[in-house]
C-alpha positions, 0 to 999 in steps of 0.5 A: 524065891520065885515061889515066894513072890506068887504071894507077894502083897503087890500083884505086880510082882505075882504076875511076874513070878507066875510068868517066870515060874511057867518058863522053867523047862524042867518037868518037876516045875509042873505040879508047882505050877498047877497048884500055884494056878489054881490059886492064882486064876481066882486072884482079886488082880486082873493082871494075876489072872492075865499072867495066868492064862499065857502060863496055862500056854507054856505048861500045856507045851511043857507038859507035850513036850516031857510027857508026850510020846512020840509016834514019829520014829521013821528017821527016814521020813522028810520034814515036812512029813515029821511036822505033819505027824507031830502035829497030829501027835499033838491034837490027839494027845491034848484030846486024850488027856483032857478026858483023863481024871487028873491029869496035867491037861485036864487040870489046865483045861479046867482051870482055862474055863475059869479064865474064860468066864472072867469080867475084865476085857484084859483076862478074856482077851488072853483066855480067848489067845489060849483057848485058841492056841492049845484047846480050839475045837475043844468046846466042852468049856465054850458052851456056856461061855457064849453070852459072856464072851459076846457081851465083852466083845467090844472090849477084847483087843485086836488079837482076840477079836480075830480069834474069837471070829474064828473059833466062833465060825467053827463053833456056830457051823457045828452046834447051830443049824443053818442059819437063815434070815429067819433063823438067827439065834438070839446071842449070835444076832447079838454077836451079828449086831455088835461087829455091825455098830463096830466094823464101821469104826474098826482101825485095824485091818486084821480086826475088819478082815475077820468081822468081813469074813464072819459075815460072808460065811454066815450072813451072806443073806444079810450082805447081798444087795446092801451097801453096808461094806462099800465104804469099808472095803475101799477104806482097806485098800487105800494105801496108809504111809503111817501104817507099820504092817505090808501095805500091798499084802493088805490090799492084795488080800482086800481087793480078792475080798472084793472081787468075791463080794462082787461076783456073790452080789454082796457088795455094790459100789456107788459111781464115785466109788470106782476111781478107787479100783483104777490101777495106779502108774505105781502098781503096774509093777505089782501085777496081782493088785494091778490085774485085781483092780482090772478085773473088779473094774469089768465086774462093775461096769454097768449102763450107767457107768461103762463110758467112765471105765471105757475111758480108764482101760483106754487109757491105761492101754495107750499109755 
Protein backbone atom coordinates (compact mmCIF):
# COMPACT_ATOMS: atom_id res chain seq x y z
CA UNK A 1 0.00 0.00 0.00
CA UNK A 2 2.85 2.17 1.05
CA UNK A 3 4.88 1.31 -2.17
CA UNK A 4 1.74 2.09 -4.26
CA UNK A 5 1.38 5.81 -2.84
CA UNK A 6 4.89 6.80 -4.05
CA UNK A 7 2.96 7.31 -7.39
CA UNK A 8 -0.05 8.66 -6.16
CA UNK A 9 -1.17 11.89 -8.42
CA UNK A 10 -1.18 14.23 -5.20
CA UNK A 11 2.59 14.60 -4.26
CA UNK A 12 1.43 15.30 -0.93
CA UNK A 13 0.89 11.85 -0.43
CA UNK A 14 4.22 10.60 -2.08
CA UNK A 15 6.43 12.44 0.42
CA UNK A 16 4.56 10.74 3.01
CA UNK A 17 5.05 7.47 1.73
CA UNK A 18 8.81 7.93 1.03
CA UNK A 19 9.27 9.30 4.61
CA UNK A 20 6.91 6.19 5.93
CA UNK A 21 8.76 3.67 3.81
CA UNK A 22 12.55 4.97 5.12
CA UNK A 23 11.27 4.27 8.79
CA UNK A 24 10.80 0.47 8.45
CA UNK A 25 13.89 -0.77 10.35
CA UNK A 26 14.16 -4.21 8.16
CA UNK A 27 16.94 -4.45 5.92
CA UNK A 28 14.76 -6.08 2.79
CA UNK A 29 13.40 -2.38 3.05
CA UNK A 30 16.54 -1.00 1.36
CA UNK A 31 16.52 -1.97 -2.33
CA UNK A 32 12.95 -0.81 -2.48
CA UNK A 33 13.99 2.43 -1.19
CA UNK A 34 17.03 2.95 -3.46
CA UNK A 35 15.28 2.29 -6.57
CA UNK A 36 11.82 4.03 -5.22
CA UNK A 37 14.74 7.32 -4.48
CA UNK A 38 16.06 7.28 -7.38
CA UNK A 39 12.99 7.96 -9.28
CA UNK A 40 11.54 10.21 -6.67
CA UNK A 41 14.57 12.83 -6.15
CA UNK A 42 14.05 13.79 -10.02
CA UNK A 43 10.07 14.18 -9.10
CA UNK A 44 8.40 17.73 -10.86
CA UNK A 45 7.34 18.40 -6.51
CA UNK A 46 9.85 20.27 -4.25
CA UNK A 47 8.16 18.69 -1.29
CA UNK A 48 8.94 14.83 -2.88
CA UNK A 49 12.45 15.75 -3.07
CA UNK A 50 12.49 17.20 0.40
CA UNK A 51 11.07 14.13 1.85
CA UNK A 52 13.77 12.37 -0.07
CA UNK A 53 16.73 13.89 1.44
CA UNK A 54 15.68 12.91 5.27
CA UNK A 55 14.93 9.17 3.77
CA UNK A 56 18.69 9.20 2.19
CA UNK A 57 19.43 10.20 6.33
CA UNK A 58 17.49 7.32 7.75
CA UNK A 59 18.74 4.65 4.91
CA UNK A 60 22.49 5.81 5.21
CA UNK A 61 21.48 4.69 9.25
CA UNK A 62 19.94 1.59 8.30
CA UNK A 63 22.31 0.50 5.97
CA UNK A 64 25.27 1.30 9.21
CA UNK A 65 23.26 -0.27 11.33
CA UNK A 66 22.59 -3.99 9.30
CA UNK A 67 25.28 -3.82 7.33
CA UNK A 68 28.08 -2.29 9.25
CA UNK A 69 30.50 -4.79 11.22
CA UNK A 70 31.58 -3.82 14.29
CA UNK A 71 35.03 -3.54 15.71
CA UNK A 72 34.26 -2.98 19.33
CA UNK A 73 34.26 -6.42 20.69
CA UNK A 74 35.95 -5.78 24.12
CA UNK A 75 32.92 -5.87 26.63
CA UNK A 76 35.35 -4.54 28.86
CA UNK A 77 35.64 -1.38 27.50
CA UNK A 78 33.75 1.54 29.40
CA UNK A 79 30.97 3.90 27.30
CA UNK A 80 32.64 6.30 26.63
CA UNK A 81 35.48 4.43 24.94
CA UNK A 82 32.59 2.16 22.85
CA UNK A 83 30.72 5.66 21.61
CA UNK A 84 34.44 6.68 20.42
CA UNK A 85 35.31 3.46 18.46
CA UNK A 86 31.59 3.41 16.90
CA UNK A 87 31.93 6.67 15.73
CA UNK A 88 35.26 6.05 14.18
CA UNK A 89 33.55 2.82 13.11
CA UNK A 90 31.00 4.64 11.48
CA UNK A 91 33.47 7.53 9.58
CA UNK A 92 35.52 4.63 8.28
CA UNK A 93 32.78 2.43 7.03
CA UNK A 94 30.71 5.64 5.02
CA UNK A 95 34.43 6.36 3.52
CA UNK A 96 34.91 2.72 2.47
CA UNK A 97 31.70 2.41 0.88
CA UNK A 98 31.01 5.36 -0.95
CA UNK A 99 34.36 4.15 -3.44
CA UNK A 100 32.68 0.83 -3.62
CA UNK A 101 30.50 0.36 -7.50
CA UNK A 102 27.27 -0.36 -6.06
CA UNK A 103 27.04 -0.34 -3.09
CA UNK A 104 23.91 1.20 -0.66
CA UNK A 105 26.29 4.13 0.32
CA UNK A 106 27.61 4.95 -2.86
CA UNK A 107 24.30 4.95 -4.44
CA UNK A 108 22.73 7.29 -1.62
CA UNK A 109 25.94 9.39 -1.95
CA UNK A 110 25.05 10.13 -5.54
CA UNK A 111 21.69 10.36 -5.35
CA UNK A 112 22.57 13.50 -2.39
CA UNK A 113 24.52 15.21 -5.14
CA UNK A 114 21.30 15.37 -7.12
CA UNK A 115 19.70 16.83 -4.35
CA UNK A 116 22.26 19.21 -4.04
CA UNK A 117 22.09 20.66 -7.13
CA UNK A 118 18.28 21.63 -6.85
CA UNK A 119 16.79 25.19 -7.37
CA UNK A 120 14.16 25.22 -4.33
CA UNK A 121 15.52 27.09 -1.12
CA UNK A 122 13.36 24.06 0.50
CA UNK A 123 15.28 20.79 -1.13
CA UNK A 124 18.59 22.60 -0.69
CA UNK A 125 18.16 23.53 2.76
CA UNK A 126 17.45 19.41 3.57
CA UNK A 127 20.48 18.52 0.97
CA UNK A 128 22.68 20.65 3.10
CA UNK A 129 20.96 19.00 6.68
CA UNK A 130 22.16 15.72 5.04
CA UNK A 131 25.13 16.32 3.78
CA UNK A 132 26.16 17.40 7.06
CA UNK A 133 24.64 14.82 9.16
CA UNK A 134 26.16 11.75 7.21
CA UNK A 135 28.85 12.70 4.33
CA UNK A 136 30.57 16.16 6.06
CA UNK A 137 34.00 15.94 4.96
CA UNK A 138 33.08 13.92 1.80
CA UNK A 139 33.46 16.72 -0.85
CA UNK A 140 33.84 15.01 -3.87
CA UNK A 141 29.90 16.04 -4.50
CA UNK A 142 30.54 19.76 -3.06
CA UNK A 143 33.03 20.76 -5.43
CA UNK A 144 30.82 21.75 -7.92
CA UNK A 145 27.86 22.65 -6.04
CA UNK A 146 29.84 25.86 -4.97
CA UNK A 147 28.08 28.71 -6.78
CA UNK A 148 24.69 27.07 -6.65
CA UNK A 149 24.57 26.55 -3.24
CA UNK A 150 26.09 30.29 -2.51
CA UNK A 151 23.54 31.86 -4.74
CA UNK A 152 20.34 30.41 -2.66
CA UNK A 153 22.20 31.19 0.24
CA UNK A 154 19.63 34.06 1.32
CA UNK A 155 16.86 31.47 0.80
CA UNK A 156 17.89 28.35 2.93
CA UNK A 157 16.27 28.42 6.54
CA UNK A 158 18.16 28.74 9.84
CA UNK A 159 19.30 25.07 10.19
CA UNK A 160 20.91 25.03 7.07
CA UNK A 161 22.75 28.37 7.05
CA UNK A 162 24.47 27.37 10.16
CA UNK A 163 25.56 24.21 8.61
CA UNK A 164 26.26 25.35 5.64
CA UNK A 165 28.88 27.75 7.60
CA UNK A 166 30.49 24.97 8.93
CA UNK A 167 30.96 22.71 6.26
CA UNK A 168 32.13 25.74 4.31
CA UNK A 169 34.88 26.49 6.90
CA UNK A 170 36.16 23.02 6.32
CA UNK A 171 35.95 23.32 2.93
CA UNK A 172 37.62 26.73 2.05
CA UNK A 173 40.75 25.71 4.90
CA UNK A 174 41.27 22.58 2.66
CA UNK A 175 40.92 23.36 -1.37
CA UNK A 176 41.76 27.23 -1.15
CA UNK A 177 45.10 28.82 -0.26
CA UNK A 178 45.19 31.34 2.45
CA UNK A 179 42.89 33.78 2.01
CA UNK A 180 44.07 37.56 2.25
CA UNK A 181 42.59 40.83 1.45
CA UNK A 182 44.08 40.61 -1.87
CA UNK A 183 43.20 37.21 -2.46
CA UNK A 184 39.69 36.31 -2.38
CA UNK A 185 38.16 33.94 -4.65
CA UNK A 186 35.31 35.39 -6.78
CA UNK A 187 32.40 32.77 -5.09
CA UNK A 188 33.67 33.17 -1.64
CA UNK A 189 33.68 37.09 -2.03
CA UNK A 190 30.23 36.18 -3.10
CA UNK A 191 29.50 33.95 0.13
CA UNK A 192 31.63 37.21 2.41
CA UNK A 193 29.40 39.71 0.76
CA UNK A 194 25.73 37.93 1.09
CA UNK A 195 26.31 37.32 5.12
CA UNK A 196 27.39 41.03 5.15
CA UNK A 197 23.83 42.55 3.28
CA UNK A 198 22.12 39.65 5.60
CA UNK A 199 23.87 39.64 9.18
CA UNK A 200 22.66 43.20 9.87
CA UNK A 201 18.95 41.99 9.72
CA UNK A 202 19.30 38.17 10.77
CA UNK A 203 16.93 37.36 13.82
CA UNK A 204 18.17 34.28 14.72
CA UNK A 205 21.00 34.05 17.13
CA UNK A 206 22.36 30.80 16.07
CA UNK A 207 22.17 32.05 12.13
CA UNK A 208 24.17 35.52 13.60
CA UNK A 209 26.86 33.10 15.72
CA UNK A 210 27.53 31.23 12.67
CA UNK A 211 28.08 34.04 10.12
CA UNK A 212 30.29 35.95 13.02
CA UNK A 213 32.05 32.81 13.30
CA UNK A 214 32.76 32.66 9.61
CA UNK A 215 34.17 35.79 9.34
CA UNK A 216 36.36 35.76 12.33
CA UNK A 217 38.01 32.42 10.93
CA UNK A 218 38.47 33.86 7.40
CA UNK A 219 38.16 37.57 7.31
CA UNK A 220 39.80 38.61 10.25
CA UNK A 221 41.29 41.11 7.98
CA UNK A 222 38.04 42.48 7.10
CA UNK A 223 37.05 42.88 10.91
CA UNK A 224 39.88 44.43 12.38
CA UNK A 225 39.71 48.35 13.05
CA UNK A 226 35.88 48.30 11.67
CA UNK A 227 32.55 48.85 13.28
CA UNK A 228 30.68 46.84 11.23
CA UNK A 229 29.76 43.98 14.16
CA UNK A 230 29.39 46.57 17.17
CA UNK A 231 25.62 47.02 16.84
CA UNK A 232 25.30 43.30 15.95
CA UNK A 233 26.89 41.96 18.98
CA UNK A 234 25.29 44.04 21.44
CA UNK A 235 21.86 43.26 19.85
CA UNK A 236 22.64 39.45 21.12
CA UNK A 237 23.28 40.08 24.34
CA UNK A 238 20.17 41.89 25.23
CA UNK A 239 18.01 39.88 27.00
CA UNK A 240 14.66 38.91 24.71
CA UNK A 241 11.67 37.91 27.18
CA UNK A 242 9.82 36.79 23.75
CA UNK A 243 12.50 34.58 22.90
CA UNK A 244 11.82 30.84 23.62
CA UNK A 245 15.58 29.50 23.70
CA UNK A 246 18.19 29.85 27.29
CA UNK A 247 18.80 33.46 27.09
CA UNK A 248 21.87 33.41 29.43
CA UNK A 249 23.38 30.48 27.18
CA UNK A 250 22.81 32.96 24.50
CA UNK A 251 24.58 35.82 26.00
CA UNK A 252 27.21 33.95 28.04
CA UNK A 253 28.37 32.39 24.36
CA UNK A 254 28.00 36.49 22.82
CA UNK A 255 29.67 38.07 25.26
CA UNK A 256 33.07 35.25 25.12
CA UNK A 257 32.62 36.44 21.29
CA UNK A 258 33.07 39.74 22.30
CA UNK A 259 35.94 39.80 24.63
CA UNK A 260 37.87 37.75 21.58
CA UNK A 261 36.65 40.30 19.07
CA UNK A 262 38.03 42.96 21.29
CA UNK A 263 41.49 41.41 22.31
CA UNK A 264 41.84 40.71 18.11
CA UNK A 265 40.81 44.48 17.42
CA UNK A 266 38.09 43.30 15.28
CA UNK A 267 35.38 44.95 16.97
CA UNK A 268 35.21 48.66 18.54
CA UNK A 269 32.49 49.94 20.41
CA UNK A 270 31.21 53.79 20.35
CA UNK A 271 31.04 55.51 24.13
CA UNK A 272 27.33 54.96 24.25
CA UNK A 273 27.61 51.64 23.39
CA UNK A 274 29.16 50.60 26.86
CA UNK A 275 26.29 50.70 29.54
CA UNK A 276 25.58 47.60 27.63
CA UNK A 277 28.66 45.58 29.16
CA UNK A 278 27.47 47.09 32.96
CA UNK A 279 26.72 44.21 35.07
CA UNK A 280 23.15 44.36 35.94
CA UNK A 281 21.98 44.00 39.99
CA UNK A 282 20.20 40.56 38.29
CA UNK A 283 23.50 38.83 36.88
CA UNK A 284 25.29 39.14 40.02
CA UNK A 285 24.11 35.93 40.68
CA UNK A 286 25.27 34.61 37.21
CA UNK A 287 29.15 35.03 37.90
CA UNK A 288 30.12 33.88 34.15
CA UNK A 289 28.09 36.94 32.29
CA UNK A 290 28.91 39.01 35.41
CA UNK A 291 32.84 38.59 35.34
CA UNK A 292 32.34 38.60 31.32
CA UNK A 293 30.84 41.87 31.33
CA UNK A 294 33.87 43.27 34.10
CA UNK A 295 36.32 42.11 31.89
CA UNK A 296 35.04 43.63 28.54
CA UNK A 297 34.58 46.79 30.70
CA UNK A 298 38.60 46.81 31.29
CA UNK A 299 39.40 45.83 27.75
CA UNK A 300 37.37 48.96 26.71
CA UNK A 301 38.52 51.62 28.72
CA UNK A 302 40.33 54.52 27.08
CA UNK A 303 41.13 58.14 27.63
CA UNK A 304 38.17 59.33 26.63
CA UNK A 305 36.04 57.00 28.65
CA UNK A 306 37.90 55.85 31.79
CA UNK A 307 35.78 58.46 34.16
CA UNK A 308 32.42 56.65 32.93
CA UNK A 309 33.58 53.10 33.52
CA UNK A 310 35.64 54.30 36.84
CA UNK A 311 32.64 55.38 38.11
CA UNK A 312 30.50 51.60 37.05
CA UNK A 313 33.25 49.33 39.04
CA UNK A 314 32.96 51.88 42.02
CA UNK A 315 29.68 51.57 42.12
CA UNK A 316 29.32 48.13 41.69
CA UNK A 317 32.26 47.69 44.31
CA UNK A 318 30.34 49.87 47.04
CA UNK A 319 26.98 48.42 46.55
Amino acid sequence: AIQKSLIDKNSFNRSLAIRCLSGIQIPAILPILLLSLTKLVKDSSPLVRSACSIAIIKCVQSDIQYNMKSNNNNNNDNNKNKNKNTISDRRSYLIENINIEGSNIQQLYLLLDILLSDNDSKVLSLAIIAFYEIFNGCFDIWHNKINNLINHFDELDSFAIVNFLDIMVEYIKLFYPKITESIIPIEINQLYEKIIDQIEFEMNCNVILSMVKFLIILFPFKLQGNNLLNKIMIKLIQNDYNDSIDNNGKIFISLNMIEYLISKDMIKFNDYQINNFIPLSNEIENLQIFELKINILFKLINNNNFNKIFKEFKFIIEK
